[in-house]
GUROKE-292877 format. One record per residue (C-alpha): x, y, z; residue in three letters. Coordinates in pm, 1 decimal. Example, Ala and Ser with C-alpha at 12.3 -4.5 7.8 and 13.67 -1.06 7.14 Angstrom:
# residues 2
<<1230.0 -450.0 780.0> ALA>;
<<1367.0 -106.0 714.0> SER>;
END
This chain:
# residues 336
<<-346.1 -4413.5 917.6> UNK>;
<<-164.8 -4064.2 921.7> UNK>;
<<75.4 -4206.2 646.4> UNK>;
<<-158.7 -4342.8 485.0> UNK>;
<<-336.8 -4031.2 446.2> UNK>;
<<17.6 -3790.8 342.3> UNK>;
<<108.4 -4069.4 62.2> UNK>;
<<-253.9 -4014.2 -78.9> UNK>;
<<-259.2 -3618.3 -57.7> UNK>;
<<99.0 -3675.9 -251.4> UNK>;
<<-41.1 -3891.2 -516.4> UNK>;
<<-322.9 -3642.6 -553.8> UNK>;
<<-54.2 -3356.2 -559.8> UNK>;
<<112.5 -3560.8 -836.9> UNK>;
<<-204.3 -3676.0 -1029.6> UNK>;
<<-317.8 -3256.7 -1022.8> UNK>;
<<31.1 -3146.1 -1143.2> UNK>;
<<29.9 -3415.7 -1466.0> UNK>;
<<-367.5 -3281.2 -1547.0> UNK>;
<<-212.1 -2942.8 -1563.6> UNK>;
<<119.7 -3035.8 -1746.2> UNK>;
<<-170.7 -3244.1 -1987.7> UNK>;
<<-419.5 -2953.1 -2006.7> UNK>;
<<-142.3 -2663.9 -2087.2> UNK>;
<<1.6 -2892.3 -2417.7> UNK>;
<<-322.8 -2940.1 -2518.2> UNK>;
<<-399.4 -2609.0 -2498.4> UNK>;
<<-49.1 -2474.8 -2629.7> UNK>;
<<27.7 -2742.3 -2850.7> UNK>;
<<-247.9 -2756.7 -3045.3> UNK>;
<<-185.0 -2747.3 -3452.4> UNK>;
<<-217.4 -2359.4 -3572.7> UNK>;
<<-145.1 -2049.8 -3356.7> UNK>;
<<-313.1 -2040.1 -3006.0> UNK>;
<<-365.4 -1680.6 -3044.4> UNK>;
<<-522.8 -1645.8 -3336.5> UNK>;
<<-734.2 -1987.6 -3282.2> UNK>;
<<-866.5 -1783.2 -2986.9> UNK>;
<<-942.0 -1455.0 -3162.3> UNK>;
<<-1029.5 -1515.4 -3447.0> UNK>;
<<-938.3 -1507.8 -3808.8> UNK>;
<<-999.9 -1144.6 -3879.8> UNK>;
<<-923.8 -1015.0 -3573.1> UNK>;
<<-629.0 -726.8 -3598.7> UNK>;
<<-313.6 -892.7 -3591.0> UNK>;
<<-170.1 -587.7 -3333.1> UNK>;
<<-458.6 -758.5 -3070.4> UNK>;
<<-307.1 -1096.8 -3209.1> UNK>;
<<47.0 -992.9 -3129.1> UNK>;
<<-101.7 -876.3 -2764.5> UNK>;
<<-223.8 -1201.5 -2669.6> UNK>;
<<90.2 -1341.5 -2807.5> UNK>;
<<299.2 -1163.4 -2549.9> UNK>;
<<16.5 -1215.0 -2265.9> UNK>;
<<15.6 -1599.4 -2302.4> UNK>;
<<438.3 -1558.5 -2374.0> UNK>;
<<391.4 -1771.5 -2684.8> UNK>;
<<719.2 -1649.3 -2802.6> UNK>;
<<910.4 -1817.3 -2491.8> UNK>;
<<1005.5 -2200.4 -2469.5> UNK>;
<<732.3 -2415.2 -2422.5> UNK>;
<<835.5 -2471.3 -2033.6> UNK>;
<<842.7 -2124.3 -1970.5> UNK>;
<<476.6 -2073.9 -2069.8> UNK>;
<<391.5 -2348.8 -1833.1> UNK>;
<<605.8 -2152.4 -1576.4> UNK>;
<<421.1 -1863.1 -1629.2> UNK>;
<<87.8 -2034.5 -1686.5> UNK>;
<<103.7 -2245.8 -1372.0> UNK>;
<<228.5 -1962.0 -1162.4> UNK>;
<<-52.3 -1746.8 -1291.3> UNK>;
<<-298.4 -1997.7 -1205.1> UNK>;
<<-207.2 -2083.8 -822.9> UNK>;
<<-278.5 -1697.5 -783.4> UNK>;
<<-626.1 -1804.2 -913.4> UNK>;
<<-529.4 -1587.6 -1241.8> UNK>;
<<-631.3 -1758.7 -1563.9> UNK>;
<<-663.7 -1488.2 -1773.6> UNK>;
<<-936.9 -1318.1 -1906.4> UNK>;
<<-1226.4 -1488.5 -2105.0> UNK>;
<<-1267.6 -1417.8 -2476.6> UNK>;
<<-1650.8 -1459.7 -2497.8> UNK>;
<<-1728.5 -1254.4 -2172.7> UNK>;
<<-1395.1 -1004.1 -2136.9> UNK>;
<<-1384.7 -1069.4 -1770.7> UNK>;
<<-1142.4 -1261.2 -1557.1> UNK>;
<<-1236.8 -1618.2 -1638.3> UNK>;
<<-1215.3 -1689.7 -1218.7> UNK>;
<<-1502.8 -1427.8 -1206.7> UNK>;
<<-1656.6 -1608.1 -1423.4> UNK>;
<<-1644.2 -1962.4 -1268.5> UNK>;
<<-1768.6 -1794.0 -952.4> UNK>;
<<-2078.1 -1681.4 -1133.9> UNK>;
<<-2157.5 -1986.4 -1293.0> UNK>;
<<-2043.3 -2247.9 -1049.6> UNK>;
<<-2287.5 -2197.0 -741.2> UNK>;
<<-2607.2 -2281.6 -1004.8> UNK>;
<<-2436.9 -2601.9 -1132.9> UNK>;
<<-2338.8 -2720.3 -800.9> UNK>;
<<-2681.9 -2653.8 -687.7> UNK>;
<<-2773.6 -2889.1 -942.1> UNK>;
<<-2508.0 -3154.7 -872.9> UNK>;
<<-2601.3 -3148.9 -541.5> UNK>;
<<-3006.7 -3156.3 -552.8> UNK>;
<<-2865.1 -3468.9 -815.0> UNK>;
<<-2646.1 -3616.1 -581.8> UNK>;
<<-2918.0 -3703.3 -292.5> UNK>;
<<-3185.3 -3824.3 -558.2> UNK>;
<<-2927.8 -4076.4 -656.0> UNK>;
<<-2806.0 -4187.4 -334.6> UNK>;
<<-3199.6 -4223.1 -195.2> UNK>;
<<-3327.1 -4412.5 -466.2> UNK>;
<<-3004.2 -4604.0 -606.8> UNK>;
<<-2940.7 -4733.5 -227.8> UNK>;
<<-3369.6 -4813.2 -245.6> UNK>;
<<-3395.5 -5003.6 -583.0> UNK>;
<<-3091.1 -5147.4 -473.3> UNK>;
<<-3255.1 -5265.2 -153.2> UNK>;
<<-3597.6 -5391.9 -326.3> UNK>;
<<-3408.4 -5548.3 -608.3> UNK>;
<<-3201.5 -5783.2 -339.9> UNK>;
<<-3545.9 -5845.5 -139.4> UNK>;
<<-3782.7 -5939.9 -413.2> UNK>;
<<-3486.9 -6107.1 -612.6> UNK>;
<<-3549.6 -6365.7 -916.6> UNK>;
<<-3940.4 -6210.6 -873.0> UNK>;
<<-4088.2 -5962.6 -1120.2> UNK>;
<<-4004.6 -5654.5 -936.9> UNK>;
<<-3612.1 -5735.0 -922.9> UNK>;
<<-3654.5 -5790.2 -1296.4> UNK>;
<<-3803.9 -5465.9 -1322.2> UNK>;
<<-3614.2 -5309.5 -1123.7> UNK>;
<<-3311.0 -5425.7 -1326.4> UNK>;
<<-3447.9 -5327.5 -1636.7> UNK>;
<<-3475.7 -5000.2 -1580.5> UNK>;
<<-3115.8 -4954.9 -1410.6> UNK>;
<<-2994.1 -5166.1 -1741.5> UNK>;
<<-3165.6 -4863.8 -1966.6> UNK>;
<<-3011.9 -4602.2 -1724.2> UNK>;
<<-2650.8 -4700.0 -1804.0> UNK>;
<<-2689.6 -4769.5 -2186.5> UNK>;
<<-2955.7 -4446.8 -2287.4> UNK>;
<<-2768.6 -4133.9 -2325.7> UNK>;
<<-2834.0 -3850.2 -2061.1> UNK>;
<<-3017.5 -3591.5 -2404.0> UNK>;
<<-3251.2 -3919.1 -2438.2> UNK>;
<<-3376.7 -3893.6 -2099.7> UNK>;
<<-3393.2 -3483.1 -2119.7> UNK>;
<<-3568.6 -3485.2 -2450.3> UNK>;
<<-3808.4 -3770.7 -2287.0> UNK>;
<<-3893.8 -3608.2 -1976.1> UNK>;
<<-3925.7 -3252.2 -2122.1> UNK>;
<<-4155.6 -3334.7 -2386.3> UNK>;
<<-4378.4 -3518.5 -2089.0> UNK>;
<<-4358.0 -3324.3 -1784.3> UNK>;
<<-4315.1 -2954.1 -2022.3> UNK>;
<<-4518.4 -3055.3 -2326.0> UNK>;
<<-4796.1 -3339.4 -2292.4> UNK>;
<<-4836.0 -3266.2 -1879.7> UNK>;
<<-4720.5 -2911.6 -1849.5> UNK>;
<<-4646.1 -2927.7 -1481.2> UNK>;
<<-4335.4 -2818.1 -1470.7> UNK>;
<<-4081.5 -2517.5 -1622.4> UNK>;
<<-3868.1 -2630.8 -1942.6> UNK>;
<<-3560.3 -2418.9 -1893.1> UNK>;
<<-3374.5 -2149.3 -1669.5> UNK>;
<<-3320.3 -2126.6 -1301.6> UNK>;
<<-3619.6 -1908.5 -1192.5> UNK>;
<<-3948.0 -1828.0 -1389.3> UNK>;
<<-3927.0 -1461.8 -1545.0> UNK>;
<<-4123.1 -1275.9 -1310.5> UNK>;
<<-3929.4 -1362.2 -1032.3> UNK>;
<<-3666.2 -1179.3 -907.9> UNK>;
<<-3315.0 -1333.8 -810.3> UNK>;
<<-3219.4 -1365.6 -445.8> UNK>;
<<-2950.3 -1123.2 -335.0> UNK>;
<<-2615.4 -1340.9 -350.5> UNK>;
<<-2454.1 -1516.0 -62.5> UNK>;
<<-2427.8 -1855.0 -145.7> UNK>;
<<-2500.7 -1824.1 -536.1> UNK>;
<<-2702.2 -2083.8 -464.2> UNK>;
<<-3092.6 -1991.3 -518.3> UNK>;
<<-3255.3 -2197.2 -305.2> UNK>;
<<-3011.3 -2176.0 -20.3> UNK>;
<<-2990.6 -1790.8 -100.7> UNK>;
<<-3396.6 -1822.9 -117.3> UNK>;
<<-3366.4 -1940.8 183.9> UNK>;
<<-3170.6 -1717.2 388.8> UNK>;
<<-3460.3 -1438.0 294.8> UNK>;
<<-3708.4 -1622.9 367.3> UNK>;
<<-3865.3 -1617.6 25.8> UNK>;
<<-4048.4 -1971.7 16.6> UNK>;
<<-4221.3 -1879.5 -340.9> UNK>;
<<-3902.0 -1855.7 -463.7> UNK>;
<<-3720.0 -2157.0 -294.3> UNK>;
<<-4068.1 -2360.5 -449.9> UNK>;
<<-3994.4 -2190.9 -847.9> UNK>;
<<-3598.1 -2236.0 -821.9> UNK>;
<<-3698.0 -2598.0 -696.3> UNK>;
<<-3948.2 -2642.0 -990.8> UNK>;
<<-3711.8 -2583.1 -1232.9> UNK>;
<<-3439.7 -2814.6 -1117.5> UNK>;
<<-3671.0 -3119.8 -1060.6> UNK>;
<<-3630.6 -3254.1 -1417.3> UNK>;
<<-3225.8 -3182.7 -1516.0> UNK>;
<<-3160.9 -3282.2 -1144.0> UNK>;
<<-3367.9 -3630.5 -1209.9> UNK>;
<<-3178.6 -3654.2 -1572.1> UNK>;
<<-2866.2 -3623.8 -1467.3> UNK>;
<<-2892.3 -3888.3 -1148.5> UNK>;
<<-3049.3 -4104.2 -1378.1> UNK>;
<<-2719.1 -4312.0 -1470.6> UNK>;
<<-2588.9 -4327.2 -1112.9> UNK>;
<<-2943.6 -4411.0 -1018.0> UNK>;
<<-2929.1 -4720.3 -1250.8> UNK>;
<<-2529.4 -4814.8 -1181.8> UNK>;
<<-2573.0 -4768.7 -768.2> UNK>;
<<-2910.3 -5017.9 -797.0> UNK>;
<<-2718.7 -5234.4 -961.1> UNK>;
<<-2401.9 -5241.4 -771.5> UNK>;
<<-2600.4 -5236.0 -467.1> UNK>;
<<-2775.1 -5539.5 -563.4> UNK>;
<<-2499.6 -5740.7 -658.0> UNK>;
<<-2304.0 -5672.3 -323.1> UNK>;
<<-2617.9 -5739.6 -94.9> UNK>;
<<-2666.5 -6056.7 -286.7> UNK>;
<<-2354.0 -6201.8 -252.9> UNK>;
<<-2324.5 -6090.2 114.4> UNK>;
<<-2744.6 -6294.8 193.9> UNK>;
<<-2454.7 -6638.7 171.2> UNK>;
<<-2245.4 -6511.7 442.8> UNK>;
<<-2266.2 -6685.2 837.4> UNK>;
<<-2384.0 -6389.0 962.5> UNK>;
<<-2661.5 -6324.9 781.3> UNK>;
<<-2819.6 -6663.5 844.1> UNK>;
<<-2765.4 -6639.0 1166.4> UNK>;
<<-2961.2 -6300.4 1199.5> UNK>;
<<-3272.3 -6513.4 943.0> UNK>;
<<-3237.7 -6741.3 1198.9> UNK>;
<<-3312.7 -6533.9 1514.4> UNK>;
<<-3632.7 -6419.2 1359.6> UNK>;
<<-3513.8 -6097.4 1288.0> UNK>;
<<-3733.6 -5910.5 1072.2> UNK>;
<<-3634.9 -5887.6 673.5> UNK>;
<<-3664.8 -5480.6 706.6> UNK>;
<<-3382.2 -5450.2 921.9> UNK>;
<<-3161.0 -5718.1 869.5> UNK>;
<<-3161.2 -5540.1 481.8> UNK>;
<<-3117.7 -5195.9 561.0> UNK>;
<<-2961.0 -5191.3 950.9> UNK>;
<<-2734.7 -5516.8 922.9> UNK>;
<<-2708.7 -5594.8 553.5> UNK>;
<<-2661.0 -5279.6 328.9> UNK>;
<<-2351.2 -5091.7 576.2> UNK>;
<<-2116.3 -5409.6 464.3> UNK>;
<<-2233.2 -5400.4 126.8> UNK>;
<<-2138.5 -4987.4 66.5> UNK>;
<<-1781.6 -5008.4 -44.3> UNK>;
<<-1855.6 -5077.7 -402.7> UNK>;
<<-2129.1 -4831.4 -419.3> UNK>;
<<-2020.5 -4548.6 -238.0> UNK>;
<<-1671.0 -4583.5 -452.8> UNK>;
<<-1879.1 -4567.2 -778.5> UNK>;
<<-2143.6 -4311.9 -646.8> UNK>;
<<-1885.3 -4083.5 -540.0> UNK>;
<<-1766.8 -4052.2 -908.1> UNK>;
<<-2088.6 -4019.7 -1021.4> UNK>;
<<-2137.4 -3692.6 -789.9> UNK>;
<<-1762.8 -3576.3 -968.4> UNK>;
<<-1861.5 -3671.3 -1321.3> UNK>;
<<-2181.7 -3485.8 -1312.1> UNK>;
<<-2044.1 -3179.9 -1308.8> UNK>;
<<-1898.5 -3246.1 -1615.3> UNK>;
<<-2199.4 -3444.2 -1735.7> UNK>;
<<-2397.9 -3161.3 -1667.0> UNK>;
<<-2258.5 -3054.4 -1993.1> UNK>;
<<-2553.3 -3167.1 -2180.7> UNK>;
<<-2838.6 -3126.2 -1982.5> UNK>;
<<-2769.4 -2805.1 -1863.8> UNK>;
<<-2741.0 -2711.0 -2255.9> UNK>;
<<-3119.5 -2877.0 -2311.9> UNK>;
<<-3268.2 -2725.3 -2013.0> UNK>;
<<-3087.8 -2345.2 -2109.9> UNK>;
<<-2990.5 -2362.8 -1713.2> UNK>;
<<-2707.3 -2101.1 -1704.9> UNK>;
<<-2422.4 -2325.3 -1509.6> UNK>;
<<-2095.7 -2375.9 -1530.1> UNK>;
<<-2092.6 -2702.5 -1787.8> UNK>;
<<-2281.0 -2481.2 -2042.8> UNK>;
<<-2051.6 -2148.6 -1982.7> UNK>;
<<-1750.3 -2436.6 -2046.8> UNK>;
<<-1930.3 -2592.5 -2359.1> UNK>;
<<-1973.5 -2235.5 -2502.6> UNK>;
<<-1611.4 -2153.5 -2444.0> UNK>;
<<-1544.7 -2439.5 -2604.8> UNK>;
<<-1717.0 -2361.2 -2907.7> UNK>;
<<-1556.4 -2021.0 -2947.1> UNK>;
<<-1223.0 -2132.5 -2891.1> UNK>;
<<-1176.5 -1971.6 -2540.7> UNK>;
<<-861.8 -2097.3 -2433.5> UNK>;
<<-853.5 -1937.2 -2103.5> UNK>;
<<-1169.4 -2071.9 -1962.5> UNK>;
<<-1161.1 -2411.8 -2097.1> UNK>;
<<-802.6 -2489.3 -1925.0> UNK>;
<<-962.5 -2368.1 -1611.4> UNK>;
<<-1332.6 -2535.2 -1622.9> UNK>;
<<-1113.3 -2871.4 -1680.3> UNK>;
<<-873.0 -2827.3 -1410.6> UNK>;
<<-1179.5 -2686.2 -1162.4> UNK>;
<<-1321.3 -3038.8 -1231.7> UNK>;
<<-1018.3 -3248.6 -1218.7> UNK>;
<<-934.4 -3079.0 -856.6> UNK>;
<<-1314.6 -3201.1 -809.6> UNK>;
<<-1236.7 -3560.6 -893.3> UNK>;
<<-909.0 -3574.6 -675.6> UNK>;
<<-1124.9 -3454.1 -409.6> UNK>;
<<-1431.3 -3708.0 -445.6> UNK>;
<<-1117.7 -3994.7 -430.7> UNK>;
<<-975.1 -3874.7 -141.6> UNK>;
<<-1284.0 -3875.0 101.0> UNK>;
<<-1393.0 -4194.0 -98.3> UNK>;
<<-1139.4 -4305.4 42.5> UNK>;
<<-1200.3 -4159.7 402.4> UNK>;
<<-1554.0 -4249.0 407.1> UNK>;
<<-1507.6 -4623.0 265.9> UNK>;
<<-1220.7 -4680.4 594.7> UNK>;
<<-1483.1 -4496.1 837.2> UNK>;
<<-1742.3 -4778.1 664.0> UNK>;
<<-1552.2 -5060.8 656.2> UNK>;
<<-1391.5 -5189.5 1011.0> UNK>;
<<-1134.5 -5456.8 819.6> UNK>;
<<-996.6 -5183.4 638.5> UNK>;
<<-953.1 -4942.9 903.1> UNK>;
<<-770.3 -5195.4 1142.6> UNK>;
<<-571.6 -5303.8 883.7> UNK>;
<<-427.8 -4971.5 825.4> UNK>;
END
């Protein structure tokens, strides 16, 4: 099990090195002078020639991914274009409010995916398991802007229950940072209105962006609980007069998790990046909107670093997928 575990922190370690060897061409290699791209045409050309020498453009190509690698293990990735401060200052800032939202994401999606999931297998070939698979069907094919357009324009617009945009309504004040997460940070002083407005305004891009690993996790859920109802042991437990409650939830769904939890914890990964869009509908100041701006202007610096931040995130989700599906799964643990 120990070796098990070194071989896949060295894969990781190998998997992290080719994202940055793939993010620094793209970034260097790109048609038409990195420099200026990032400054702008009429920017002086003596503040073109500065950036020059600070990204070492003038060296071989593997020295500037010496230099750029080196820099970056010291958690220095230059300084952003759009806000002039060290772009790891910046991801600090803007990180804590989207993994608020990834999170607050993250357990809608497991509670209801793992539910419909559930219902679908008990009522299934009956209306509500067609229903049910329906909806996860329109989950996985709608885009993640149709469902924030949608659900603004009815829970903002036509039932105006809840905020449209930000973090916090405008006459609240921000918590005092420790966590840099408001509700947490809300928390910690005791400031329940403010927990109950920070919540309020993460209710609808929280549901948006769980929607797809709502729909995929039903589904996938489903189709493993379904195939496991055949097996001996699940007769036999009919057979006992076990209630249907418990053999579905206690006996039935831990065997069935593998697939699931495999695919749900990529979902938690990709939101961060999938937050890219509905943080930009819902104006919620994270980091997948900071990155999508940067993008936009041509900020080197803190693109390269936003995409590595979230390819160390994926690397991470796979490894304790990977420790969570053994814990899970007894065959798989005593065959290791």
């Amino acid at each position: 099990m120990t070796f098990k575990i070194v071989k896949q922190v060295f894969s990781y370690l190998l998997v992290l090195l080719g994202l940055s060897i793939l993010i620094f061409v793209i970034v260097r290699v790109a048609p038409g002078d990195t420099a200026r791209l990032a400054l702008g045409a009429r920017t002086p050309e003596a503040t073109v020639e500065a950036l020059r020498e600070e990204m070492h453009l003038h060296d071989p190509i593997y020295k500037q991914y010496y230099y750029w690698i080196k820099d970056a293990l010291k958690g220095d990735f230059g300084t952003s274009i759009i806000s002039k401060r060290p772009v790891l200052e910046d991801i600090k800032s803007y990180f804590p409010a989207t993994l608020e939202l990834v999170l607050l994401s993250a357990v809608i999606m497991v509670i209801f995916g793992l539910l419909l999931g559930v219902l679908s297998t008990k009522y299934s070939g009956k209306w509500q398991d067609a229903l049910i698979r329906i909806i996860s069907y329109l989950g996985v094919v709608s885009p993640a802007f149709f469902w924030a357009v949608l659900v603004m324009l009815l829970f903002a617009y036509a039932i105006p229950i809840l905020p449209s945009s930000g973090r916090i309504s405008q006459f609240m004040t921000p918590p005092a940072k420790v966590t840099g997460m408001y509700i947490l940070d809300y928390l910690l002083e005791g400031n329940i209105k403010g927990m109950a407005d920070c919540f309020k305004h993460l209710i609808m891009p929280a549901v948006v962006l769980s929607f797809s690993g709502i729909s995929q996790a039903a589904r996938i859920t489903r189709s493993s609980m379904t195939e496991n109802m055949d097996k001996a042991y699940t007769q036999a437990e009919y057979a006992y007069g076990i209630p249907e409650n418990k053999i579905l939830f206690k006996y039935l769904l831990k065997p069935s998790l593998n697939s699931t939890v495999s695919v749900m914890a990529l979902d938690i990964a990709s939101m961060v990046g999938g937050a890219f869009i509905v943080e930009q509908v819902f104006n919620y100041p994270g980091l997948s909107r900071y990155c999508l701006q940067a993008m936009l202007n041509k900020d080197v610096f803190s693109v390269s670093a936003v995409v590595l931040l979230l390819g160390v995130i994926f690397i991470v989700m796979n490894f304790l997928t990977d420790l969570l599906i053994t814990l899970l799964d007894p065959r798989i643990r005593y065959s290791n």
